[in-house]
C-alpha positions as CSV (number, residue, x, y, z in Angstrom):
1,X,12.8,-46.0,-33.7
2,X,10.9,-42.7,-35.3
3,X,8.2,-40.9,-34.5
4,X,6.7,-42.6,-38.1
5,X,7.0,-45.8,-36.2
6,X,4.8,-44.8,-33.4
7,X,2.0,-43.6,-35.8
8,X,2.2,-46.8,-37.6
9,X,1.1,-48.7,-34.3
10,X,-1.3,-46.0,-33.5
11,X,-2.9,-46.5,-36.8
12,X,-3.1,-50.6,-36.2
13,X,-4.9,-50.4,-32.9
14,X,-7.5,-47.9,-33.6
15,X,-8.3,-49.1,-37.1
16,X,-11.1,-51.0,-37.8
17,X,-12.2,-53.1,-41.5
18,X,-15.6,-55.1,-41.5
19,X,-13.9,-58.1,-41.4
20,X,-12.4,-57.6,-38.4
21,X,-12.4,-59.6,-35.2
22,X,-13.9,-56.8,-33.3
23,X,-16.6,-56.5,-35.9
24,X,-17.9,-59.7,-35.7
25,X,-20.9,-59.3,-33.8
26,X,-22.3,-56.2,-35.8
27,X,-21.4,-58.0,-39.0
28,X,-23.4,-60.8,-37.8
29,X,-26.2,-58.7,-36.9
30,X,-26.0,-57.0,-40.6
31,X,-26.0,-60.1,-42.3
32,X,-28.7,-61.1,-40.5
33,X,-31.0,-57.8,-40.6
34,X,-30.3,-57.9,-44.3
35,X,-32.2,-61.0,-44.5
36,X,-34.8,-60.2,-42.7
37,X,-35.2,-56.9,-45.0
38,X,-35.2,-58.8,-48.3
39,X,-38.2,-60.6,-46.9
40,X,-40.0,-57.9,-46.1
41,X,-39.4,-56.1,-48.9
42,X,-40.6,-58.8,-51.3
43,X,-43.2,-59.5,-49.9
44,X,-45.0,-56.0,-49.6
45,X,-43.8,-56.1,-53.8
46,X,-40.5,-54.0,-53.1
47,X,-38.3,-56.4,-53.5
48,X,-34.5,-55.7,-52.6
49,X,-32.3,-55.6,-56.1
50,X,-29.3,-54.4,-55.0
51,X,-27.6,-53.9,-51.3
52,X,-24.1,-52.0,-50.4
53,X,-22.4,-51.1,-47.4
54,X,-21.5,-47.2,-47.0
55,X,-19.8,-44.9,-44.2
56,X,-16.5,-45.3,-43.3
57,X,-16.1,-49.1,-43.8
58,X,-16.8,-48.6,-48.0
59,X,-14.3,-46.1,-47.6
60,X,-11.4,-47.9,-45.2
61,X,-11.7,-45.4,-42.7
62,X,-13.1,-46.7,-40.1
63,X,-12.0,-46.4,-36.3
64,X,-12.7,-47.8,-32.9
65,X,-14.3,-45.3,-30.7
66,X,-13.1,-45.2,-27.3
67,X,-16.5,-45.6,-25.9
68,X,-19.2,-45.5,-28.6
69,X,-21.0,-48.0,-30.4
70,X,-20.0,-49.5,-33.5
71,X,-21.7,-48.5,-36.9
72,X,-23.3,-50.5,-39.4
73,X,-24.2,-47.9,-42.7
74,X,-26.2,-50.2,-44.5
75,X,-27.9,-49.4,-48.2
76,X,-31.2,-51.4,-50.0
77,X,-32.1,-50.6,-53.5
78,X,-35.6,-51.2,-54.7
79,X,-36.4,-50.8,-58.4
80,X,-37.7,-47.4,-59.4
81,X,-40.7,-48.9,-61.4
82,X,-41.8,-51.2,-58.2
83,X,-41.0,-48.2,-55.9
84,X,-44.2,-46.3,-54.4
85,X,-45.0,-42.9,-54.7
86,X,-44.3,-42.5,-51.5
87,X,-40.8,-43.2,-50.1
88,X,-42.2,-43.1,-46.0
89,X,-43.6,-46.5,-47.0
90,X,-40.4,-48.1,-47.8
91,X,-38.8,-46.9,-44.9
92,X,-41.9,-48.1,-42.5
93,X,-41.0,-51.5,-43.7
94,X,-37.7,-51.2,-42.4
95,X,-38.8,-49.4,-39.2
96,X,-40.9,-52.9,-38.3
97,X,-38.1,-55.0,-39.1
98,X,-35.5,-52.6,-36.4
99,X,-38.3,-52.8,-33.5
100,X,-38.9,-56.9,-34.1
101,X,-35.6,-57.2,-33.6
102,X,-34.8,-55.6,-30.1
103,X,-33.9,-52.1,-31.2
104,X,-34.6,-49.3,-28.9
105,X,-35.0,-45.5,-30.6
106,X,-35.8,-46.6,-34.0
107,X,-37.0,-43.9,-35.8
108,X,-37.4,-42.6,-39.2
109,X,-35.4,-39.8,-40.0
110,X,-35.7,-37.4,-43.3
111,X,-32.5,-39.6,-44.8
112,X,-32.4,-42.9,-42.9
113,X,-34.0,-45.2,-40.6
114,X,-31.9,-45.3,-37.8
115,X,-31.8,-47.5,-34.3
116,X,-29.4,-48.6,-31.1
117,X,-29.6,-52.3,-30.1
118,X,-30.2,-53.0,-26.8
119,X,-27.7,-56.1,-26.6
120,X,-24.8,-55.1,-28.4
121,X,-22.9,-51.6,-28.4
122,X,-24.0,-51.3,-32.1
123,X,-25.9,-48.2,-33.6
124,X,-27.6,-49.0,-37.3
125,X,-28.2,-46.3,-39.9
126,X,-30.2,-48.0,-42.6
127,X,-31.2,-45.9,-46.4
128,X,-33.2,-46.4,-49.2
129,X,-32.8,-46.0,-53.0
130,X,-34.8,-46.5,-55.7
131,X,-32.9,-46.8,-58.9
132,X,-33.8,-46.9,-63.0
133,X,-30.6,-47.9,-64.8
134,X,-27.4,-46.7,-62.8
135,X,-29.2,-43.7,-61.5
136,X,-30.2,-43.7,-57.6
137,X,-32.4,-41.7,-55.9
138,X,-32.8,-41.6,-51.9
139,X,-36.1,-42.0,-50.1
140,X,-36.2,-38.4,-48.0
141,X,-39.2,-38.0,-45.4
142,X,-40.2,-38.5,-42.0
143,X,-43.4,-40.4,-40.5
144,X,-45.1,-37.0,-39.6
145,X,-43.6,-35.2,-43.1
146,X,-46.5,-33.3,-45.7
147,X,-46.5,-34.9,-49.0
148,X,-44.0,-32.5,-50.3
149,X,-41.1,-33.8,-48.0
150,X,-41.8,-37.0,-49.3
151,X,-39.6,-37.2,-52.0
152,X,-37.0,-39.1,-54.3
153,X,-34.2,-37.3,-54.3
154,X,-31.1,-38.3,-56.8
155,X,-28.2,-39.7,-55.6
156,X,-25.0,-40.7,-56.2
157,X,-23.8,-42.7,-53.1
158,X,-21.7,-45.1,-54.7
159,X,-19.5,-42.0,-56.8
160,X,-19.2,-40.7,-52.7
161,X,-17.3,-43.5,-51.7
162,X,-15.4,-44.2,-55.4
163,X,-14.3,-40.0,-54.8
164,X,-12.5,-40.9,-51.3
165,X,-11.2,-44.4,-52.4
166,X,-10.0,-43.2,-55.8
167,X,-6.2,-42.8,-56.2
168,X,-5.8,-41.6,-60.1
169,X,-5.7,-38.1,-59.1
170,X,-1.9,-38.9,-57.4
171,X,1.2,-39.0,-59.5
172,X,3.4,-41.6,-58.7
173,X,3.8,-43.6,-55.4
174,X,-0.5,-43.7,-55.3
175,X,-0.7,-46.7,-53.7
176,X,1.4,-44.8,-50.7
177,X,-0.4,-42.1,-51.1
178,X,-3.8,-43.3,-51.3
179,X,-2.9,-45.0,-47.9
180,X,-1.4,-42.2,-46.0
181,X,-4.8,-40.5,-46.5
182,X,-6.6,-43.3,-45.2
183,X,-4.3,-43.5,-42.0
184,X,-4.8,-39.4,-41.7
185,X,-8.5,-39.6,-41.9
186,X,-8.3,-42.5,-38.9
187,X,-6.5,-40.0,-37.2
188,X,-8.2,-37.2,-37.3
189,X,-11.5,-38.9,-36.5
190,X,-9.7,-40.3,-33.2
191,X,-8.8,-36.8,-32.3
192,X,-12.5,-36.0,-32.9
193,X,-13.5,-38.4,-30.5
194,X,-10.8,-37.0,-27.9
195,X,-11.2,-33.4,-28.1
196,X,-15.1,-32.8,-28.6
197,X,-17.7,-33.0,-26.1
198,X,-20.2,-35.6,-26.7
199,X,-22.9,-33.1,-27.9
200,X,-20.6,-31.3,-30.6
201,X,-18.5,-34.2,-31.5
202,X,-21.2,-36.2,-33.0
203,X,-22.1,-32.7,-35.3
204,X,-18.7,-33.5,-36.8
205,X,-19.6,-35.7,-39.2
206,X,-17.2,-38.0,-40.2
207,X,-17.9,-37.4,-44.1
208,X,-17.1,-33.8,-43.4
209,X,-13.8,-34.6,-42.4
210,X,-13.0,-37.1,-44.8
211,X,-14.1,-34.9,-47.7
212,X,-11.7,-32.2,-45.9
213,X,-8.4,-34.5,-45.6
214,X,-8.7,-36.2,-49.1
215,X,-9.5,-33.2,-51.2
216,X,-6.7,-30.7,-49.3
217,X,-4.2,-34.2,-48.8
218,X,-0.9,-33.1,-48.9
219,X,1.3,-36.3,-49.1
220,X,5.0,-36.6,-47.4
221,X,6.6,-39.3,-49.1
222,X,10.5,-39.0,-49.9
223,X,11.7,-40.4,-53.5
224,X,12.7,-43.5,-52.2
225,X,9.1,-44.3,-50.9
226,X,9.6,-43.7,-47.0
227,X,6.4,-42.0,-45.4
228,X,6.1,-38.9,-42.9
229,X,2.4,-39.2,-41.6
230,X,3.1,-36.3,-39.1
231,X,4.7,-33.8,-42.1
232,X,1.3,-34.9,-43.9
233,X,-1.0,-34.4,-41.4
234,X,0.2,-30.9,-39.9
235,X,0.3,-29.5,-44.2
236,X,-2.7,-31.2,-45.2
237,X,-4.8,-29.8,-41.9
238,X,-2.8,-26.2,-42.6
239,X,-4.4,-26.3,-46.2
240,X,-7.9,-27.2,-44.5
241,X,-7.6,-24.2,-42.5
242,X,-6.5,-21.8,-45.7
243,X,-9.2,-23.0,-48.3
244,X,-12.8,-21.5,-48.1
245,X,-14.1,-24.9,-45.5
246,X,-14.7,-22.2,-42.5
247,X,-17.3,-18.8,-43.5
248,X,-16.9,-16.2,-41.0
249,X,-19.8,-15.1,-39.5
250,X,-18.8,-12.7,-36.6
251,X,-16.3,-11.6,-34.3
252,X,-14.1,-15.2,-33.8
253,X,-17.4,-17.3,-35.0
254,X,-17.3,-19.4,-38.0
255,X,-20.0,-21.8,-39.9
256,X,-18.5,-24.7,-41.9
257,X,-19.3,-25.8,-45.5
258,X,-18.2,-28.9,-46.5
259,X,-20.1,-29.8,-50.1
260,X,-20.4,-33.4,-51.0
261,X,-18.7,-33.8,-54.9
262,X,-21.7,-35.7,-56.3
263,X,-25.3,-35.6,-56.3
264,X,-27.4,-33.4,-54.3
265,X,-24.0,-31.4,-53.6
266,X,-25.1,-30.3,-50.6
267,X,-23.5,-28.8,-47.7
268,X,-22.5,-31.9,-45.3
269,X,-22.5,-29.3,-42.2
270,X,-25.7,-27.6,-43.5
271,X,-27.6,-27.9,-40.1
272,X,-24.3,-27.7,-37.6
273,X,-24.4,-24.8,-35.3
274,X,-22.2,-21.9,-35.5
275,X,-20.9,-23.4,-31.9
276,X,-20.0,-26.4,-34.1
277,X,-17.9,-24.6,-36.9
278,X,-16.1,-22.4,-34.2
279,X,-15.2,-25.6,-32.1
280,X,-13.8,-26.8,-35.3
281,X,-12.0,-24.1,-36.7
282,X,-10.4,-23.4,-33.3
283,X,-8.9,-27.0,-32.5
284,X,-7.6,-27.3,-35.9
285,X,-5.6,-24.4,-35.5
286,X,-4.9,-25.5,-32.0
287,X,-3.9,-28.9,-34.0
288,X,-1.8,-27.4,-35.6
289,X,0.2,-25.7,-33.2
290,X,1.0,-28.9,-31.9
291,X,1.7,-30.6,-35.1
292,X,4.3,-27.6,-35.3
293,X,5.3,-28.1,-32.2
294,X,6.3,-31.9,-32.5
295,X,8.3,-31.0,-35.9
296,X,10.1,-28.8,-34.0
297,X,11.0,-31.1,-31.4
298,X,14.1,-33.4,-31.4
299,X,13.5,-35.6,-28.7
300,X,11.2,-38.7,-29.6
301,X,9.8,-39.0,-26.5
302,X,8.1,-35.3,-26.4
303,X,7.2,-35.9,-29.9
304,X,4.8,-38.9,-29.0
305,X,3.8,-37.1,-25.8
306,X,2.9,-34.3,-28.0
307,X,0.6,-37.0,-30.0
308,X,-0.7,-38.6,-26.8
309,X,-1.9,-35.3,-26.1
310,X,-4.1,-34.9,-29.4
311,X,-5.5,-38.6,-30.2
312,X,-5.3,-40.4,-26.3
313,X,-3.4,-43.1,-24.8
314,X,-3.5,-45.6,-27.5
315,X,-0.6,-43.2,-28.7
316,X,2.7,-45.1,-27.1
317,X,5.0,-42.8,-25.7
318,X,8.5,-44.4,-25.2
319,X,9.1,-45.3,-21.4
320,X,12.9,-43.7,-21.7
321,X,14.2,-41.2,-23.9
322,X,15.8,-42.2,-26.7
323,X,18.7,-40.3,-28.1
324,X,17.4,-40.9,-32.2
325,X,17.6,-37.3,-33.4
326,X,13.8,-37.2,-33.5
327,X,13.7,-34.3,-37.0
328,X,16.4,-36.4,-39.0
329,X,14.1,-39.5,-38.5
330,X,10.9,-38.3,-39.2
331,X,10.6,-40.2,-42.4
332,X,10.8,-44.1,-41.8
333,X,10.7,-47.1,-43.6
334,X,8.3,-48.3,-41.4
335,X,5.8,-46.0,-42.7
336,X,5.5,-48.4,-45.8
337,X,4.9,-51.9,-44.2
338,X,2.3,-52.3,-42.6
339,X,0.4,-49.9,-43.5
340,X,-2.9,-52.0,-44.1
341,X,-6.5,-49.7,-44.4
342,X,-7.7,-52.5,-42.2
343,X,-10.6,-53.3,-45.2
């Protein structure tokens, strides 16, 4: 048994696809919201030409949260030459739809309409595009916004999720590779959940982290195709910490700056807190130092204590120690079966 072996199980219980079992429910609810929405739309003259999922489920990274709701990132697309002036109306429609149904907090924010549902432990982020050929543009604005934060602002949501899905970039073994990401992102946003307070935590944004872990991904995969997620993790979130993610802003603060690859290239963190960057930078290093820590280490079961310690108790640790030679074992076959993105 290896230390690879243990992340492998780790990965399978907190992964989560939209076909899953234990996304039943909220993909029942989609499905049927969906409907609802294309109804609406056409009859107010908007009517619904093109609908995609985003978030983490477009991109196979999606986790179970140890106690917060499931997500359903859903995307309409009106055509640009039915779409009104005003891109608040669209989102109104949508708003009426949300509160029908037994939502509580729906609300129109500046990118989304968003809502909780009052049965089900399910939270619903819901955006708008209007779109002229294959270009899209994103109804920005708020219910109380002036005219000129009502706007259609260009888009490129489906090159966002192509970026993190794409593999072309990896030479040789990219199927492995393109999976070991995946399994680091899952990771990382577990740890998330562990290590952050409520308040902060939900300022990490999951594309920020993504965006972080694919474009610094360091892979650790030996010639013969055997996988090292724990090698990969600690050197792809050392390379986070060295590239120019984290500004320094004053004595042991930091802001973070995480620039979405496509269309409007903004800043994913551009509204965090300074709080938030500094939480960040300091337990990635702290990460880190464990991750070193546990490569170090040649007993198995302080290795997966080690790991318990950063991402929670769905980590196993082995009841009795097991004399394996944890270092010499740190690449494991079992790092290549298995290894589903839970899509």
């Amino acid at each position: 048994m290896s230390v690879q072996n243990k992340f492998i199980k780790f990965h399978d219980k907190i992964k989560l696809g939209r076909e899953d079992e234990a996304y039943r429910e909220a993909r029942a609810k989609d499905n049927s919201i969906l409907d609802e929405l294309k109804t609406e739309f056409k009859n107010a003259g908007y009517p619904i030409i093109e609908t995609f999922i985003q978030g983490s489920l477009s991109m196979y990274t999606g986790i179970k949260h140890p106690e917060a709701d499931f997500d359903i990132d859903r995307a309409v697309v009106i055509d640009t030459d039915s779409a009104p002036d005003d891109p608040v109306e669209v989102k109104k429609l949508v708003l009426k739809v949300l509160e029908k149904r037994g939502f509580k907090n729906a609300k129109i924010k500046k990118p989304c309409v968003t809502a909780d549902y009052m049965n089900l432990n399910l939270h619903i982020d819901i955006v708008i595009y209007r779109k002229r050929d294959e270009r899209y543009e994103l109804a920005v604005g708020k219910l109380n916004s002036n005219a000129e934060n009502r706007v259609w602002s260009p888009s490129e949501p489906k090159k966002l999720i192509q970026h993190v899905n794409d593999s072309s970039q990896y030479i040789g073994s990219a199927d492995l590779k393109i999976r070991q990401v995946k399994r680091l992102v899952r990771y990382v946003k577990r740890w998330r959940d562990e290590k952050f307070g409520q308040n902060v935590g939900k300022k990490v944004f999951s594309i920020g982290l993504t965006l972080m872990l694919k474009d610094k991904f360091c892979p650790s995969i030996s010639d013969d195709g055997k996988v090292s997620d724990l090698q990969s993790l600690r050197d792809t979130v050392s390379a986070i910490l060295n590239a120019n993610y984290f500004q320094w802003v004053d004595d042991g603060k930091y802001k973070v700056n995480v620039r979405l690859p496509v269309q409007p290239y903004r800043n994913v963190f551009e509204n965090s807190s300074i709080d938030t960057g500094t939480q960040l930078y300091n337990k990635l290093n702290a990460m880190l130092t464990k991750l070193d820590q546990a490569l170090n280490e040649d007993s198995l079961r302080k290795q997966c204590e080690i790991m318990q310690g950063l991402f929670g108790g769905d980590f196993e640790v082995p009841e009795k120690e097991q004399d394996s030679n944890a270092k010499k074992v740190a690449y494991s076959s079992a790092g290549v079966v298995g290894t589903s993105q839970g899509a």
